[in-house]
C-alpha positions as CSV (number, residue, x, y, z in Angstrom):
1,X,0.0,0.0,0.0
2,X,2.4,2.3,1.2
3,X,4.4,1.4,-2.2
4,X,1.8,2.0,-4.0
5,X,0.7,5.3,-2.8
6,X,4.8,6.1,-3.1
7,X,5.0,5.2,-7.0
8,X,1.9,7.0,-7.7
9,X,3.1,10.2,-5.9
10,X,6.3,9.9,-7.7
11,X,4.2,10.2,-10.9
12,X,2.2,12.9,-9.9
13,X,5.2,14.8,-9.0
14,X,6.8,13.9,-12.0
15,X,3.9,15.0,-14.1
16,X,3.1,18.4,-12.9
17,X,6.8,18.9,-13.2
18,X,6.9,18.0,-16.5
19,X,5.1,20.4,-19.2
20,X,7.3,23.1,-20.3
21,X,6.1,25.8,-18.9
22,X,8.0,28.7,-17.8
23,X,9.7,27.2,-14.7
24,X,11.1,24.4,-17.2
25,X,12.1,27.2,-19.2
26,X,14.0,29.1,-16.5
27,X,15.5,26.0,-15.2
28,X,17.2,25.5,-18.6
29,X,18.6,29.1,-19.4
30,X,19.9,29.2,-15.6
31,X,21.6,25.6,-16.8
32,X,22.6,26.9,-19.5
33,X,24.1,30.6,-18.7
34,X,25.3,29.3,-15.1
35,X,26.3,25.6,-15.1
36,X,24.7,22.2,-13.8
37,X,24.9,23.0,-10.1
38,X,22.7,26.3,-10.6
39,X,20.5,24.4,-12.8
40,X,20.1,21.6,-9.8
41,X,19.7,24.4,-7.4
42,X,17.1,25.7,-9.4
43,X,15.3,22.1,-9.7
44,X,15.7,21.9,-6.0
45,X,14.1,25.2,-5.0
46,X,11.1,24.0,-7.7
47,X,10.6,20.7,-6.1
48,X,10.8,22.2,-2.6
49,X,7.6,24.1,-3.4
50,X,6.0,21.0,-4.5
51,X,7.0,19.7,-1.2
52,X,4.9,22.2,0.6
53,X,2.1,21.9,-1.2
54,X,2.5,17.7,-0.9
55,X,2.4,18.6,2.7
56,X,-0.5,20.7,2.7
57,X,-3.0,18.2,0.9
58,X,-1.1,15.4,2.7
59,X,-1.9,16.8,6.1
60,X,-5.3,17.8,5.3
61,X,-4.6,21.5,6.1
62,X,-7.9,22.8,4.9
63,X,-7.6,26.2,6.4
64,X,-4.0,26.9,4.1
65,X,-6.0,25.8,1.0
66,X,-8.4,28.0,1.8
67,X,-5.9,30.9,2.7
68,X,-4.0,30.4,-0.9
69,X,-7.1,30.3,-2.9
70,X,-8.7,33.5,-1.3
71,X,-5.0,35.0,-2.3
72,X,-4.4,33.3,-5.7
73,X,-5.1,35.9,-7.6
74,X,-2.8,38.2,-5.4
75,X,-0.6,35.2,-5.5
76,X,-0.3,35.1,-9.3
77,X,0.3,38.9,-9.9
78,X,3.1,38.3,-7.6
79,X,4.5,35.4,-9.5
80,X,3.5,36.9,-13.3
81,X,5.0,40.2,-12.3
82,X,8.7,38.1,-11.6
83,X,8.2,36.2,-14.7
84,X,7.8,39.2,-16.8
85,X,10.7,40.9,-15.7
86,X,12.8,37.6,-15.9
87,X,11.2,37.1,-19.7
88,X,11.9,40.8,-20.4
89,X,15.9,40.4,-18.7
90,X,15.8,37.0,-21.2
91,X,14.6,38.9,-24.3
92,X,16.8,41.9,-23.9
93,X,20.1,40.0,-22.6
94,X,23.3,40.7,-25.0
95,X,24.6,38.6,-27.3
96,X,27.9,36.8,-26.7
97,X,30.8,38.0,-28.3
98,X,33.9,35.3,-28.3
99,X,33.9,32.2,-26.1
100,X,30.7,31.7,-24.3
101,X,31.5,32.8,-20.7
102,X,29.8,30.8,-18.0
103,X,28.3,33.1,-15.3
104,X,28.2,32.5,-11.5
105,X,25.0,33.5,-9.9
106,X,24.5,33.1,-5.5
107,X,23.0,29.6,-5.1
108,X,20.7,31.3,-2.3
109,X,19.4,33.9,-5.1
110,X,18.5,30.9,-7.6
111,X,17.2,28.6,-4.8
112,X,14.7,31.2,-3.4
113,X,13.7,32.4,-7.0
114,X,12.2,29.2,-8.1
115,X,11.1,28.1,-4.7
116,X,9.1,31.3,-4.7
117,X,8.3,31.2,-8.5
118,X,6.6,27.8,-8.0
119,X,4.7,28.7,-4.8
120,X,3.4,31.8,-6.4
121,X,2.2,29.6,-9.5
122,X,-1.4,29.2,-9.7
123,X,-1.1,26.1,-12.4
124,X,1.0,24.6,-9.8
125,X,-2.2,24.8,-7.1
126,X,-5.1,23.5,-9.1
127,X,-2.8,21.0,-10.2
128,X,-2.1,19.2,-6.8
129,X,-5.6,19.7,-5.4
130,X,-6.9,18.0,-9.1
131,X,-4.6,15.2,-8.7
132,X,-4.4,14.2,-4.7
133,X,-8.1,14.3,-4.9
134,X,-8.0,12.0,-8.4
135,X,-6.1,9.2,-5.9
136,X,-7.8,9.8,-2.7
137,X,-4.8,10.8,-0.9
138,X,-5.8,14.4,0.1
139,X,-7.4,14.9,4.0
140,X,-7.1,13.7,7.5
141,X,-8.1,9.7,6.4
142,X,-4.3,9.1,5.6
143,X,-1.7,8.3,8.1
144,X,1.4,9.5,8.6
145,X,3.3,7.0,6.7
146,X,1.0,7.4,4.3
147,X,1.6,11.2,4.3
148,X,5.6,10.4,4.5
149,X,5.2,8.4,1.8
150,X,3.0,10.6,-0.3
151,X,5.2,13.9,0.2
152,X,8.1,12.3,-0.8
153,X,6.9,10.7,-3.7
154,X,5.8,13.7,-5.2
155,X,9.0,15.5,-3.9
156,X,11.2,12.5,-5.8
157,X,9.5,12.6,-9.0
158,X,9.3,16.4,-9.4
159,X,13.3,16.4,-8.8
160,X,14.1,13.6,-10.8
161,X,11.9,15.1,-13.6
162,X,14.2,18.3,-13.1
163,X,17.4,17.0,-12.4
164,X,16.7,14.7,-15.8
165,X,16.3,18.5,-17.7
166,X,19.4,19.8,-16.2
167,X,21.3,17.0,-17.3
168,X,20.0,16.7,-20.8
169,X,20.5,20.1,-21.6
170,X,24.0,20.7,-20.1
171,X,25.3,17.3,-22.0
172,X,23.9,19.7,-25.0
173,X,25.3,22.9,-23.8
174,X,27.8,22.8,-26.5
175,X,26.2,22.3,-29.1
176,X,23.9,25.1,-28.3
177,X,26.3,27.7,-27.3
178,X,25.8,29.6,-30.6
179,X,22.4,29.6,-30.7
180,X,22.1,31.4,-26.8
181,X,21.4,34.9,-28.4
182,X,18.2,32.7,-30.0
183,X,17.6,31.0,-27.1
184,X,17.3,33.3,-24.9
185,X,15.0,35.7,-27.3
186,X,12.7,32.8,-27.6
187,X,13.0,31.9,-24.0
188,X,12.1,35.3,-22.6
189,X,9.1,35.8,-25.3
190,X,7.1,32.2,-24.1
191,X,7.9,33.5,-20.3
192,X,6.1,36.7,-21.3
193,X,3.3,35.3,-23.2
194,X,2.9,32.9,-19.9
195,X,2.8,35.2,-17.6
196,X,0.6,37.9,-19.0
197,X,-1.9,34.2,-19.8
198,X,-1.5,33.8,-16.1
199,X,-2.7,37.6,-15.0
200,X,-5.2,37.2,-17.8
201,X,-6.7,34.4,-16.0
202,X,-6.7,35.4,-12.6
């Protein structure tokens, strides 16, 4: 049972990580302007969000899910208004001249952008209460192994989902490096278009 429960989590985790939406996006420029750790520090700070929310449904903390719907709209002006100016920094960032230089950015700065990012994401809260409610895992019925087990399922598949991206595209990076200008112009447009979809739907 507990098995079970586990594997499905993972999937769950694995599958609202997975569209490419714009913290996919983000994860992959930061991989590929700032290395593999940043882009695993980014991952991490994603998947620690899902963790939170894992742990709300898990423990059946009906008074936070009522406290981030009644603020999801302030929620995802908060996060659209980041994502623009990180689309608009994306769209406007200056071509390479020469050798690509790899950047270092602070790991705390990355971490707490896309742990915030993701917590401010509204897609990111309809889609855990859709699917913990789809496997009858969210509320007080479940135990706390059965919580443990659920939170870190979710938390395992949404970081291996992320760590997977990280690695694929640094074992590209090279092969990419001309292309960046590109990249990042068509990088910071989607991250636009998402977030002003996301203030549009509030």
């Amino acid at each position: 049972m507990l098995l079970s429960l586990y594997l499905q989590s993972l999937l769950i985790g694995a599958s609202i990580a997975a569209p490419l939406g714009p913290i996919c996006l983000l994860c992959i420029t930061i991989t590929l302007h700032h290395g593999l750790a940043a882009g695993c520090l980014a991952t991490l700070g994603s998947a620690s969000a899902d963790m939170v929310y894992a742990l709300i449904a898990g423990l059946g903390l009906t008074w936070i899910s009522a406290v981030l719907f009644s603020y999801q709209n302030w929620l995802a002006y908060v996060g659209s208004a980041y994502l623009l100016y990180m689309g608009v920094t994306l769209l406007l960032q200056q071509a390479h001249h020469g050798p690509f230089e790899q950047k270092r950015a602070p790991a705390k700065n990355i971490f707490i952008k896309l742990f915030g990012l993701t917590l401010t994401n509204p897609m990111t809260i309809m889609a855990f209460l859709s699917a913990f409610t789809s496997i009858g895992a969210m509320g007080a019925t479940a135990s706390g192994w059965h919580t443990l087990a659920m939170v870190a399922g979710v938390s395992s598949g949404s970081l291996l989902w992320g760590l997977g991206l990280c690695l694929a595209t640094y074992s590209m990076k090279s092969y990419v490096i001309k292309y960046m200008p590109l990249i990042d112009k068509i990088s910071g447009i989607v991250i636009i278009i998402f977030a002003l979809k996301i203030i549009s739907m509030a």
